[in-house]
C-alpha positions in Angstrom: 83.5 111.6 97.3 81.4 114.9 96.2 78.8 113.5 94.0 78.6 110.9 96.9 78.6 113.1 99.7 75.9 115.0 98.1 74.1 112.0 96.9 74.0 110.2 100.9 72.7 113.7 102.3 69.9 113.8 100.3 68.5 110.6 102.1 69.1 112.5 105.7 72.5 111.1 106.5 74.6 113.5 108.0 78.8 113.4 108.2 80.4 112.1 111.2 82.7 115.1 112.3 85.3 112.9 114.1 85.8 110.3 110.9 84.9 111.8 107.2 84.1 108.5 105.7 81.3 107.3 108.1 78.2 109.0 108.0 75.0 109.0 110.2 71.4 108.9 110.2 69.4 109.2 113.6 66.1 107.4 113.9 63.7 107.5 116.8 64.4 103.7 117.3 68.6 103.7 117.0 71.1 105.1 114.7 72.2 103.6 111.3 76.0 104.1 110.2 77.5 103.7 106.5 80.9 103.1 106.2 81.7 104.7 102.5 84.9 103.8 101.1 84.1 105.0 96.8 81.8 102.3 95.9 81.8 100.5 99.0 79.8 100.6 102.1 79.1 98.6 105.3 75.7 99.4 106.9 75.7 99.1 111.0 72.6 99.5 112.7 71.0 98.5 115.9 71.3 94.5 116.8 67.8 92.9 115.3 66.8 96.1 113.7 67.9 95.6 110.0 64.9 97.3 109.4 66.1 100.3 109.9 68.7 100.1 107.6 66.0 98.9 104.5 64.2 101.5 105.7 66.2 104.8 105.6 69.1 103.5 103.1 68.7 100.6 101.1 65.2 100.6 100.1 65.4 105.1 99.1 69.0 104.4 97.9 68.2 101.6 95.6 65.1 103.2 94.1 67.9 105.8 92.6 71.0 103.8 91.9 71.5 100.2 91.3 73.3 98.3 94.6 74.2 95.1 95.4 73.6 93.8 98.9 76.2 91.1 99.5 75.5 90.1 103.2 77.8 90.2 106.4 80.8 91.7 105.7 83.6 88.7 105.3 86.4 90.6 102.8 86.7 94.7 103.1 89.4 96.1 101.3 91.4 92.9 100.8 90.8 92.6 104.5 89.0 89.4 105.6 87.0 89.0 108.8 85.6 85.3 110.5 84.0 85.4 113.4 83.2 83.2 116.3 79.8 84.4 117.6 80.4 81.0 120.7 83.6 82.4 121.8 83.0 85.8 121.0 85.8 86.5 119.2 86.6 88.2 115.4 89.3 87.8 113.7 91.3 90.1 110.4 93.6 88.8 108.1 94.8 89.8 104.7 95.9 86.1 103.8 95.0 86.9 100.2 96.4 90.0 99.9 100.1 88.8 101.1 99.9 85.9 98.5 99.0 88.5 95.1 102.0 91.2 96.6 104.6 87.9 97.1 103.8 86.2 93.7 104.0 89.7 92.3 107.2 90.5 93.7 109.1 87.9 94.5 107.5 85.3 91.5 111.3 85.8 90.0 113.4 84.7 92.9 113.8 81.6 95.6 112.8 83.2 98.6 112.6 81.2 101.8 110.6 81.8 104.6 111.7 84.6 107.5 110.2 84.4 111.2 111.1 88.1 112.2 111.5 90.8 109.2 115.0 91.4 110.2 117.3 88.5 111.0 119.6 89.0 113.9 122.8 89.6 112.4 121.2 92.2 110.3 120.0 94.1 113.0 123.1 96.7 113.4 122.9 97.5 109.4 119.1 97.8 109.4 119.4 100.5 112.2 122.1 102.1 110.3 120.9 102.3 106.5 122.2 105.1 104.9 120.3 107.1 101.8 121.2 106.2 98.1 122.8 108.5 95.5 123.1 108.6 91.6 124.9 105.7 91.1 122.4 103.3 93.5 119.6 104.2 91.8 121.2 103.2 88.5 122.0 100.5 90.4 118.0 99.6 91.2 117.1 99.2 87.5 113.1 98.6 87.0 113.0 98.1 90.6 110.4 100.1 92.0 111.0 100.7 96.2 107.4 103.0 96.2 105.4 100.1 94.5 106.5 97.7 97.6 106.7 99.5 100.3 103.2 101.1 99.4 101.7 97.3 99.5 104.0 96.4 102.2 101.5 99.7 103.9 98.7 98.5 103.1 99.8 95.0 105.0 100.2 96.7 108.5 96.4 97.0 108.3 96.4 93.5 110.1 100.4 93.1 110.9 100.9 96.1 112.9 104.1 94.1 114.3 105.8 95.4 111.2 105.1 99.0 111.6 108.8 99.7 112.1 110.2 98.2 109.5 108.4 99.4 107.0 107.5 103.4 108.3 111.8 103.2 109.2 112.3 102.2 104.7 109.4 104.6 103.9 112.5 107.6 104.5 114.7 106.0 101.7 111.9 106.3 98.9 113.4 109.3 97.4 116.5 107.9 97.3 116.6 104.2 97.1 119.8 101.9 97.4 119.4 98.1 96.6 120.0 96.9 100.2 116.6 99.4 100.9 114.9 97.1 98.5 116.6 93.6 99.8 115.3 94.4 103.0 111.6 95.2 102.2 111.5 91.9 100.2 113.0 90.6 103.9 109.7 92.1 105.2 107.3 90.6 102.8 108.8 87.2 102.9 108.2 87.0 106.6 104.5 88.8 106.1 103.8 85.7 103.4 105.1 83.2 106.6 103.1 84.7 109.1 99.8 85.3 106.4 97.7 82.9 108.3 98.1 85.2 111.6 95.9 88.3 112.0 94.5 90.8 114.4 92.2 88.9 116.9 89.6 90.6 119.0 87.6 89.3 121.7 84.4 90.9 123.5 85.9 89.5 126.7 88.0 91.9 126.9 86.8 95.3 126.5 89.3 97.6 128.2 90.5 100.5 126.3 93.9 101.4 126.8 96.8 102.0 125.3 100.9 101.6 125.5 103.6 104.0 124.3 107.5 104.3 123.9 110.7 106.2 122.2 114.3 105.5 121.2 116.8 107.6 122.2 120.3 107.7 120.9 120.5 103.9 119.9 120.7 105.0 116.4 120.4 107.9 113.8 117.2 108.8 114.2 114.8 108.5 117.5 111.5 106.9 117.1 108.8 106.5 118.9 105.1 104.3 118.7 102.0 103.8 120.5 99.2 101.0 120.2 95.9 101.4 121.7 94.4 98.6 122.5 90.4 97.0 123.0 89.1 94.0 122.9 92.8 92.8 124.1 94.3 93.7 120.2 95.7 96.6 118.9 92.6 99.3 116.8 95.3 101.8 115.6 99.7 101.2 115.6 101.8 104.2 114.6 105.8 103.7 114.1 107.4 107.4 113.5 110.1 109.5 114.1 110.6 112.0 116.7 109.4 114.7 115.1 111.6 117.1 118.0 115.0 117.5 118.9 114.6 115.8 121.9 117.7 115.9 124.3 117.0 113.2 126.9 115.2 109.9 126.8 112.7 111.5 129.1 112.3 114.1 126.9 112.0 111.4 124.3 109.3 109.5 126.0 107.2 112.2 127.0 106.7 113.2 123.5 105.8 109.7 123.0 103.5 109.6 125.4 102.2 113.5 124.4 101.5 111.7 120.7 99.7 108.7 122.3 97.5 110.8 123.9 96.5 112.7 120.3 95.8 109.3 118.9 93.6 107.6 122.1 91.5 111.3 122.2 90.5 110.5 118.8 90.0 107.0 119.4 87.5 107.9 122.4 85.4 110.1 120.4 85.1 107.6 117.6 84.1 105.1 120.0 81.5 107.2 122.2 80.4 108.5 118.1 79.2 104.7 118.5 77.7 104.7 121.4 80.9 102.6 123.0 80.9 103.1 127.0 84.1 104.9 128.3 85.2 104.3 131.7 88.1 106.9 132.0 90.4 107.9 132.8 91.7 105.2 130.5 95.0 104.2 131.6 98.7 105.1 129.1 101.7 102.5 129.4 104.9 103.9 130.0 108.2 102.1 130.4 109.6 105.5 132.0 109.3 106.0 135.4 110.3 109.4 135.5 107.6 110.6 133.0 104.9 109.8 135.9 105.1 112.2 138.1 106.2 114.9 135.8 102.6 113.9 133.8 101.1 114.2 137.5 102.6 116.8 138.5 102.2 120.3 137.0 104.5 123.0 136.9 108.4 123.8 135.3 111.4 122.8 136.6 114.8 123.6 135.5 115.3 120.6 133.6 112.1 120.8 131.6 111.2 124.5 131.4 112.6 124.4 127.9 109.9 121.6 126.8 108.1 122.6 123.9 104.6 122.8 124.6 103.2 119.5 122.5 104.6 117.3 124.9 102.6 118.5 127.6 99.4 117.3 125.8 99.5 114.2 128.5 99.6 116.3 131.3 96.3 118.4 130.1 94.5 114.7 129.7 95.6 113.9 133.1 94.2 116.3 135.0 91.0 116.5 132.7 90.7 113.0 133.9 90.7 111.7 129.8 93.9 109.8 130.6 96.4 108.5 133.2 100.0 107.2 133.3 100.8 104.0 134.5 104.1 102.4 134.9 104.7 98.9 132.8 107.9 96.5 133.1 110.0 96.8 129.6 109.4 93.1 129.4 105.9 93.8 129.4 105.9 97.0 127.3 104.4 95.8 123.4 105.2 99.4 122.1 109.4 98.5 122.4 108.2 96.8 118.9 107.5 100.7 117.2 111.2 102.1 118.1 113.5 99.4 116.4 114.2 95.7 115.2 114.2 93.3 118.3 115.6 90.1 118.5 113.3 87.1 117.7 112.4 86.3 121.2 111.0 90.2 122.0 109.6 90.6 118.9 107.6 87.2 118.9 106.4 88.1 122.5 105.4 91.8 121.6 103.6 90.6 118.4 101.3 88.0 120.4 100.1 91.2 122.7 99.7 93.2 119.6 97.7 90.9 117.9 95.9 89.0 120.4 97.1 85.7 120.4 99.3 85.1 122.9 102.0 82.9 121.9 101.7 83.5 118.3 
């Protein structure tokens, strides 16, 4: 990105501070954004001013270097995007994406169909894989667990539903085991049945907020995931471990809810970086009703006065008015998806939230 970097300042476009890759020009009539990933770039500009964009990019740009100006975005990345302008909706799938990385690797193999990544009686041995030695990876052959769970990644883009699954494998890559790789071929066959589904967003509903959990000792390692939510579909996921030695589920959930908090601040600058509205405090869904009033509440008491200062993060957004707690039923709580494999009925119903489309 240098010679780029270099190259886009030089027609009076500035870097965005909160996101590297976009980069800003502003114009007495409106702003025009470029989206630069290497060679490619999406223009945004001010509705029924594309004017502005010949103006002060395409037209000085393409006087210098040669471009090609394909139209209204429809594939980005491997990422494909219909819209309904009468409905007001926009949909994101990666439909041909998930056929290359099936055909690629499982072309060699009957492979039927899964619903859910990991079938219910495989739940308890999912939670408890166990690293490979020596002998496994002798045992793996050719088979390359990097090379799929790196396009398995890339897949999330548009099936955040699988976050888990695939952030809970990523730990095994230095030392894979066969059943590591079984069960991200699990994953991919369920990804190529559900290719046709996406992330659907809808101007109806344009509420920011966002919905967070943890795990606590239900197996090896505690994890904990957040999804923030506009235009009623998840803009960001994350699936991760507890990155502390937590010693309670409180504890547990409010570093959860102290990481959620990281990821909507960004979020909100990125949005009023686009001239996006805020109405805050924008509201943080928590299963844990003890988290609450200790976010609400400041001061120590003898059962937290040993919390490390991270997971206090929530409270500072509270009372700066950026954020606020609000209790949510587990049956409604979509983040339960981002702390371990669910049973088919939760995970179909948290995956409709995360996506959308109710019902999906």
């Amino acid at each position: 990105m240098t010679g780029n970097a270099k190259t886009i300042a030089g027609f009076g476009f500035e870097r965005c501070a909160v996101e590297p890759n976009v980069w800003r020009k502003i114009t007495p009539d409106g702003t025009v954004r470029l989206a630069i990933y290497v060679d490619n770039v999406v223009i945004r500009f001010p509705r029924g001013r594309r004017d502005l964009a010949d103006t002060h990019f395409v037209k000085p740009y393409g006087e210098h270097y040669s471009i090609t100006i394909i139209g209204k975005p429809k594939v980005v990345l491997g990422i494909e995007i219909s819209r309904d302008r009468g409905d007001r909706t926009m949909l994101l799938t990666q439909t041909r994406y998930i056929d290359k990385i099936f055909a690629k690797f499982c072309s060699e193999r009957t492979t039927k169909d899964f619903t859910v990544p990991v079938h219910q009686a495989g739940i308890d041995a999912f939670h408890h894989m166990l690293p490979g030695d020596e002998a496994d990876r002798i045992a793996m052959g050719r088979r390359s667990l990097l090379e799929l769970l790196g396009s398995l990644l890339w897949a999330t883009a548009t099936h955040p539903e699988t976050d888990f699954y695939v952030s809970w494998l990523c730990q095994f890559m230095s030392a894979p085991k066969l059943e590591h790789y079984e069960a991200g071929l699990s994953i991919l066959s369920y990804l190529h049945c559900s290719k046709g589904l996406g992330i659907k967003y809808s101007a109806n509903r344009p509420a920011l907020e966002v919905y967070t959990d943890s795990s606590w000792g239900r197996m090896p390692r505690d994890f904990f995931g957040y999804a923030i939510i506009l235009g009623g579909a998840a803009i960001t996921a994350c699936a991760n471990r507890v990155k502390l030695m937590t010693q309670s589920t409180h504890e547990s959930e409010l570093y959860a809810y102290a990481m959620a908090c990281k990821g909507l601040r960004f979020m909100q600058q990125l949005l009023e970086l686009n001239g996006y509205k805020l109405k805050l405090p924008s509201p943080v869904h928590t299963d844990s009703a003890g988290v609450i009033p200790y976010i609400k509440q400041p001061g120590a008491t003898a059962r937290t006065w040993h919390y490390k200062k991270i997971i206090l993060y929530g409270r500072e957004q509270c009372l700066n008015l950026i954020s606020k707690p609000v209790w949510v039923a587990g049956s409604d709580q979509m983040a339960d998806i981002f702390t371990k494999a669910l049973d088919k009925t939760s995970f179909l119903r948290c995956r409709g939230k995360l996506l959308g489309i109710p019902g999906s």
